[in-house]
C-alpha positions in Angstrom: 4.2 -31.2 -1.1 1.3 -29.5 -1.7 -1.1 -30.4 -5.6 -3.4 -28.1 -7.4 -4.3 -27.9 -10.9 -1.7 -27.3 -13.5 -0.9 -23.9 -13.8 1.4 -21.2 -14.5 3.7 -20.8 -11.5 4.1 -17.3 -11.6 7.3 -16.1 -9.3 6.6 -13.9 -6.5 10.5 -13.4 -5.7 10.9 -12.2 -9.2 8.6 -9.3 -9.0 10.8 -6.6 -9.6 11.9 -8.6 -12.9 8.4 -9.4 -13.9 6.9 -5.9 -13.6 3.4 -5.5 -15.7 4.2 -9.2 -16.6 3.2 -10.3 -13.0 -0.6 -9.1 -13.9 -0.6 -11.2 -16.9 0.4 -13.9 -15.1 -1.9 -13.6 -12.1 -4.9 -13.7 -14.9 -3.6 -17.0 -16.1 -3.2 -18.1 -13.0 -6.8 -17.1 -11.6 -8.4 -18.4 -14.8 -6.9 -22.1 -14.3 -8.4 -22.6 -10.6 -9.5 -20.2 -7.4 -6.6 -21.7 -5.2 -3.5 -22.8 -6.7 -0.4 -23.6 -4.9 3.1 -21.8 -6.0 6.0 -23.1 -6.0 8.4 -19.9 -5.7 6.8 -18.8 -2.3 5.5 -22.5 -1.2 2.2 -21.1 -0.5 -1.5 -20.6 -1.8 -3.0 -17.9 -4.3 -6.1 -17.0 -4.5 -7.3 -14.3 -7.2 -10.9 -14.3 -8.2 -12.8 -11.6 -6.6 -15.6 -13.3 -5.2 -13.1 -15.2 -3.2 -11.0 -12.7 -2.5 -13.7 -10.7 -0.9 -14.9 -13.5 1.1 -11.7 -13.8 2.4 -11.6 -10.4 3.7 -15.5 -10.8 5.1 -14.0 -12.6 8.0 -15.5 -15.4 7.7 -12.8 -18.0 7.0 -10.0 -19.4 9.3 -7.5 -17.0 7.5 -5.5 -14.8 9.9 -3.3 -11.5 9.9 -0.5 -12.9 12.1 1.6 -13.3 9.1 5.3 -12.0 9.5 6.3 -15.0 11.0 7.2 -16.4 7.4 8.7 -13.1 6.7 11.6 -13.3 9.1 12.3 -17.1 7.7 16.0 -16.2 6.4 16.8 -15.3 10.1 16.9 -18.7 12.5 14.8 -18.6 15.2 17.4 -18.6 17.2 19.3 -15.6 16.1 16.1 -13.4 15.5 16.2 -11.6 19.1 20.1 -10.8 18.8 19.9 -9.6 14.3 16.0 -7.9 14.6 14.8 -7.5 18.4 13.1 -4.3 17.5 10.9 -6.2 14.6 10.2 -9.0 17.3 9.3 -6.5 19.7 7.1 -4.2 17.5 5.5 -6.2 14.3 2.9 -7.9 17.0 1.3 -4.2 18.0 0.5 -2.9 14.5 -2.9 -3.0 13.5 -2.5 -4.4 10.1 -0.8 -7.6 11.9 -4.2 -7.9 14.4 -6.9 -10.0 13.9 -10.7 -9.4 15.3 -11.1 -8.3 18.8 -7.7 -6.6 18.5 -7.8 -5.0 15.2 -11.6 -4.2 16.0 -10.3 -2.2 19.2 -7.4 -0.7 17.7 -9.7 0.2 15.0 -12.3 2.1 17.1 -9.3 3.8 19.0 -8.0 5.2 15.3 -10.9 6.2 13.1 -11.0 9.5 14.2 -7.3 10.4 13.6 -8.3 9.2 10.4 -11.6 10.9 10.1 -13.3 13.5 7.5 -12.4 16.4 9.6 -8.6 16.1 9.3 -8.6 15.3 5.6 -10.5 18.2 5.2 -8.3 20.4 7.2 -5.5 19.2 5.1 -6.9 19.7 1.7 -5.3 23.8 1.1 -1.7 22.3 2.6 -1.8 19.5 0.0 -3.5 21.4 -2.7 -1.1 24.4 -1.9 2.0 21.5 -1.8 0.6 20.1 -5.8 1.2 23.7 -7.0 4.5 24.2 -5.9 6.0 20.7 -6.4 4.7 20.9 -10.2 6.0 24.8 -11.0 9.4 23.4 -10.0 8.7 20.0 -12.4 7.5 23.2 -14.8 10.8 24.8 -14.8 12.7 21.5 -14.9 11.0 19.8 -17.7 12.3 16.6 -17.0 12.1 15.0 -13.8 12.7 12.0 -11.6 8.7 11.4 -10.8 8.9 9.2 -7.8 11.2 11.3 -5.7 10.8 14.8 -7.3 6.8 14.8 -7.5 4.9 12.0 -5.9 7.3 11.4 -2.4 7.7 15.2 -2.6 3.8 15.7 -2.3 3.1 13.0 -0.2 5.9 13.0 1.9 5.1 16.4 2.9 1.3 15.6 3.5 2.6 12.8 5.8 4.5 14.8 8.1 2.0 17.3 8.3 -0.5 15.2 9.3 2.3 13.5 12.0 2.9 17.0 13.3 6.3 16.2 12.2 9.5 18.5 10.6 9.6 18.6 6.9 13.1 17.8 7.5 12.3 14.0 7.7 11.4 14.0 4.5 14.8 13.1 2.8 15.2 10.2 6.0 11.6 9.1 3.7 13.1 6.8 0.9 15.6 5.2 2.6 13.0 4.3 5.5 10.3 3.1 3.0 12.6 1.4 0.8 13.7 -0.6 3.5 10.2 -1.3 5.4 8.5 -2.2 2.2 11.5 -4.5 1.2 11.6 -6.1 4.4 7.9 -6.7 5.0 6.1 -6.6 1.5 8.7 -9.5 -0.1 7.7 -12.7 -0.7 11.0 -14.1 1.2 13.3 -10.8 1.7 16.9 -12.2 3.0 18.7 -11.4 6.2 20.3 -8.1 5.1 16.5 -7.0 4.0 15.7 -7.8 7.2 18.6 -6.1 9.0 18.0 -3.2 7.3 14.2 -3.1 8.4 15.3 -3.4 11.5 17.9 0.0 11.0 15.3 1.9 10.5 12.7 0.5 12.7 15.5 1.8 14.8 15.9 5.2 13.2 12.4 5.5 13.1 11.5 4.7 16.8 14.3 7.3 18.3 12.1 9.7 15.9 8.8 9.1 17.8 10.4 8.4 21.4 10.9 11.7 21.2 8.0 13.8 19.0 5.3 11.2 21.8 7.0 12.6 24.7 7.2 16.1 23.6 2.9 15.8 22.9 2.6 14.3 26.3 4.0 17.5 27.8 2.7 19.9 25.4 -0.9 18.1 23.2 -1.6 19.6 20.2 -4.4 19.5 17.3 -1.6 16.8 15.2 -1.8 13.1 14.6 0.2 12.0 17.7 -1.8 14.4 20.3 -4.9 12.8 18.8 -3.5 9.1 19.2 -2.2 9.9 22.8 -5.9 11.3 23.4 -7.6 8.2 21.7 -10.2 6.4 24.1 -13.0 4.0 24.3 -15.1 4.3 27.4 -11.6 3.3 30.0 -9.1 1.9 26.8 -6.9 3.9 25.3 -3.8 2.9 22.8 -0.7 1.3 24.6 3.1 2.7 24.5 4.2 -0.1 21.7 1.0 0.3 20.0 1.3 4.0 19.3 4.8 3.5 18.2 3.4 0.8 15.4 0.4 3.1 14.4 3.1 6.1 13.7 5.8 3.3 11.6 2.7 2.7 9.4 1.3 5.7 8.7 4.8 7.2 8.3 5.6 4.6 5.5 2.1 3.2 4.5 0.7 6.9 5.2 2.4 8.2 2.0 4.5 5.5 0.1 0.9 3.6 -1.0 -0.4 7.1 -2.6 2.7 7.8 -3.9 3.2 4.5 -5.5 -0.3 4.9 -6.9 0.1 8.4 -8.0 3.3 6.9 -10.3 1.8 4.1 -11.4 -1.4 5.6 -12.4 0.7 8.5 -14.0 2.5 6.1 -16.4 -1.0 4.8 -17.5 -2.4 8.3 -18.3 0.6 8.5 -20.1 -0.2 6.0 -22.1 -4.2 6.4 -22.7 -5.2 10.1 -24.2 -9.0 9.1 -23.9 -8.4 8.6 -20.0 -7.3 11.9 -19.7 -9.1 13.4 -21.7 -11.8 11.8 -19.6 -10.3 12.8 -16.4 -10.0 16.6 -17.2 -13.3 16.9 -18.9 -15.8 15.4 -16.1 -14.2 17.1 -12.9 -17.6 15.7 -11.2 -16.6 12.0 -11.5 -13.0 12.5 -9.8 -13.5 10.0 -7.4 -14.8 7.1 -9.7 -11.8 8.0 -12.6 -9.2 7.3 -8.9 -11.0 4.0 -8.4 -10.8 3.0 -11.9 -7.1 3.6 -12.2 -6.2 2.1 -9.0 -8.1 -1.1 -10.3 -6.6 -1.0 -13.5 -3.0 -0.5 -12.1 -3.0 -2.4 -9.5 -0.9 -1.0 -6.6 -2.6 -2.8 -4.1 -1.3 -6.5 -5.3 -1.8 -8.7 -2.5 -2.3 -9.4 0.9 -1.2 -12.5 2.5 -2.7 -14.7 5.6 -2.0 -17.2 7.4 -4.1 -20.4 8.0 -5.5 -20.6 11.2 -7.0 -24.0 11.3 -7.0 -26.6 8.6 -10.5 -26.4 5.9 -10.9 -27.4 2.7 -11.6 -24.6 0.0 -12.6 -25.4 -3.4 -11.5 -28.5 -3.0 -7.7 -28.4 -1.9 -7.0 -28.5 1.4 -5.4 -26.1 3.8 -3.3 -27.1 6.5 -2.6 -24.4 9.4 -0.2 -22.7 9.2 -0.2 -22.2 5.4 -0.1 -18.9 3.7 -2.7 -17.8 1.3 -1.5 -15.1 -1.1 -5.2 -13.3 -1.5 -4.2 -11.7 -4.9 -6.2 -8.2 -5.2 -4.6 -7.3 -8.6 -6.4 -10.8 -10.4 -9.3 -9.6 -8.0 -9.3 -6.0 -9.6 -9.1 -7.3 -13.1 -11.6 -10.6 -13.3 -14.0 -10.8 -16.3 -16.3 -11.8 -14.2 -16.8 -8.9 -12.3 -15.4 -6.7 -14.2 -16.5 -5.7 -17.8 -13.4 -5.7 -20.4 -10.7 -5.3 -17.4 -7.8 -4.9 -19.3 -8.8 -1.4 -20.5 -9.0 1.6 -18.4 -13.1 2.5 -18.7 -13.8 5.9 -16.4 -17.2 5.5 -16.9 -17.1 1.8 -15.1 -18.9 1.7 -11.7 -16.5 0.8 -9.4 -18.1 0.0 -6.3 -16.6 -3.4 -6.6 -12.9 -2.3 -6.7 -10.9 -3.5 -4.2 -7.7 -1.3 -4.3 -8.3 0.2 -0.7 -8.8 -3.3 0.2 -12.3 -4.6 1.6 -14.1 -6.1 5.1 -12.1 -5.9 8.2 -9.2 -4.4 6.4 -10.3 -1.6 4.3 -7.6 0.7 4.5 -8.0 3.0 7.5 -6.2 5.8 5.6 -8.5 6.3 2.1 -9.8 9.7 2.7 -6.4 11.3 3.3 -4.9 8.8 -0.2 -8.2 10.0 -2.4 -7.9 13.5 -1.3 -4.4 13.9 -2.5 -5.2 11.6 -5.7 -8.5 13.7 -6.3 -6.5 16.9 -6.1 -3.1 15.7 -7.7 -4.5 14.4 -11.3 -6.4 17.5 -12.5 -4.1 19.6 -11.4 -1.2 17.5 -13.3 -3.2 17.1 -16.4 -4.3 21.0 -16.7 -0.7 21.9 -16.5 0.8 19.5 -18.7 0.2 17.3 -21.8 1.8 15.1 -23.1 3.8 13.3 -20.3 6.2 11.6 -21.7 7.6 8.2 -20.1 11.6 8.5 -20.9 12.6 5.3 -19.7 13.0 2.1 -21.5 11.8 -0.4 -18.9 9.9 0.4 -16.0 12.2 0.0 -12.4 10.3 -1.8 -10.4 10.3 -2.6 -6.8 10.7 -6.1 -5.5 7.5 -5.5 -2.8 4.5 -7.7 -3.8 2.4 -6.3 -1.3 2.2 -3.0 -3.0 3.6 -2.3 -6.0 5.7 0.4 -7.1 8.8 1.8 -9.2 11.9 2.5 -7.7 12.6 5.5 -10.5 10.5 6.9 -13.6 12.0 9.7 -15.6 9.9 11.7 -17.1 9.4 14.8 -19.3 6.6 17.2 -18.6 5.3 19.5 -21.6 3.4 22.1 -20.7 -0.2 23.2 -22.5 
């Protein structure tokens, strides 16, 4: 049994439940001590920023192998029959790597990533936003999530993939499941059996479009990934296959999540968007400021790697530290009056792309679509109106979301 100062033992497992009431909570908890042990997910949290960022730096014995704890509700010895494709797979992807493999994986990726193909994207995205909201025009009201945000981004990601737009309605069902299984606290054996479905689905999908760019490279995602070197390395069989499950699901469900949640707080703040419309200039800063603010990015968990102490309690190996970017995003004392959405607040602190080692490889592509999404949104319409009663959240705690927002769109 683990001891740490009294304090609130906010419920990971009950995320969905808690909703907006999980950031309250992570305040309390950050502002009783910088590592406190919970009792819902037997593990650590840590939410101050400076510690959160040192944590990312590197420069403690914290590591990414961390799905281990994931696959708990399946015995050990049952895992290869129920989920051989997660045991096969989870140990390739680069945001389960720690330094030199993440660093080489890394090197191999950034220029799938890169300026140039963002760039090259911006009409079909821009072109996408128009169309998707003229339909949300004619409709009035609207199911956000699926109608407008996955319909955006959804399509950006399979672009970018080289991949049919036919996928798209494979998307929610495949991120629902992934983000269930891997972004839970503790996600059950059926969670996990459906992860593994479509990890299955999913791999048949890219078995195929990988062998097809073998024979025939193009200028897309997979021909570049397949084309990827550094001086004599170049990207294994298994680790192309976990580059293309994450950027298929991570790719567009983490903008599209963001795009909803940061929607429902422009909803709810006409200064903010008045701001937003009125200073086209500061674009980028207003994206950071409402990614802080609503806190997508919630956590990211690691694993002890050897036994230290940290502010005084001690870490055993093997333990997991919750490193809480959503109490990071919104401590006083980095962060001037963080419960209020500021647009003019400099933001080179925010850590909602993450930070060190583990900034997310994919930002360009999610502030391109962000950048070009909220003008357009807030030139066409005003007020939004949030229709629902309670916001449906989803029980991932890696990345926050709703499951469903209705919504009613008046135009200017």
């Amino acid at each position: 049994m683990q001891t740490s100062s009294a304090a609130p033992n906010v419920d990971l497992i009950r995320a969905a439940e808690l909703g907006n009431e999980l950031l309250v909570q992570l305040n309390a908890v950050r502002e009783t001590a910088p590592v406190v042990w919970n009792e819902s997910v037997n593990g650590w949290i840590v939410a101050r920023h400076a510690d959160v960022q040192l944590a990312f730096s590197g420069k403690l014995p914290l590591s990414n192998h961390r799905f281990g704890r994931t696959l708990s509700a399946i015995p050990e010895n049952e895992r290869a029959r129920r989920i051989p494709l997660m045991l096969e797979t989870l140990p390739h992807w680069i945001v389960n790597s720690d330094p030199p493999e993440h660093t080489r994986l890394r090197k191999l990726l950034v220029r799938a990533f890169g300026r140039k193909v963002v760039e090259d994207m911006r009409p079909f995205a821009r072109e996408t936003i128009g169309r998707v909201l003229d339909q949300a025009a004619a409709r009035r009201e609207v199911e956000f999530v699926n109608d407008i945000a996955r319909a955006i981004t959804g399509r950006v990601i399979l672009r970018v993939l080289g991949l049919s737009e036919d996928h798209l309605v494979r998307m929610p069902e495949w991120s629902a499941n992934l983000n269930n299984g891997l972004g839970s606290a503790q996600p059950p054996m059926e969670t996990l059996e459906a992860t593994e479905r479509s990890l299955r689905e999913m791999k048949a999908l890219f078995d195929d479009e990988i062998a097809r760019r073998r024979r025939n490279p193009t200028e897309d995602f997979l021909s570049q990934m397949l084309l990827a070197r550094e001086g004599a390395d170049q990207l294994s069989e298994e680790e192309i296959l976990g580059v293309c499950y994450v950027v298929l699901i991570a790719g567009h469900d983490t903008t599209m999540n963001t795009m909803v949640l940061d929607t429902v707080a422009l909803a709810n703040d006409a200064a903010a968007r008045r701001y937003l419309l009125e200073h086209p200039e500061e674009i980028g800063n207003c994206i950071m400021e409402l990614g802080r603010y609503t806190a997508m990015s919630t956590t990211m968990p690691r694993i002890v790697a050897e036994s230290f102490e940290w502010h005084g309690q001690q870490l055993r190996k093997g333990d997991v530290v919750f490193l809480m970017i959503a109490g990071a995003n919104r401590d006083p004392r980095t962060f001037a009056n963080p419960e209020s959405i500021d647009m003019r607040r400099p933001t080179d602190q925010v850590m909602a792309f993450g930070s060190g080692l583990h900034h997310c490889i994919g930002h360009l592509l999610a502030k391109m679509q962000l950048s070009e999404f909220f003008p357009e949104l807030l030139r066409r319409f005003d007020p939004i109106e949030i229709l629902d009663a309670r916001l449906d959240f989803s029980p991932s705690i890696s990345q926050r979301g709703l499951e469903s927002l209705h919504v009613r769109m008046n135009p200017r």
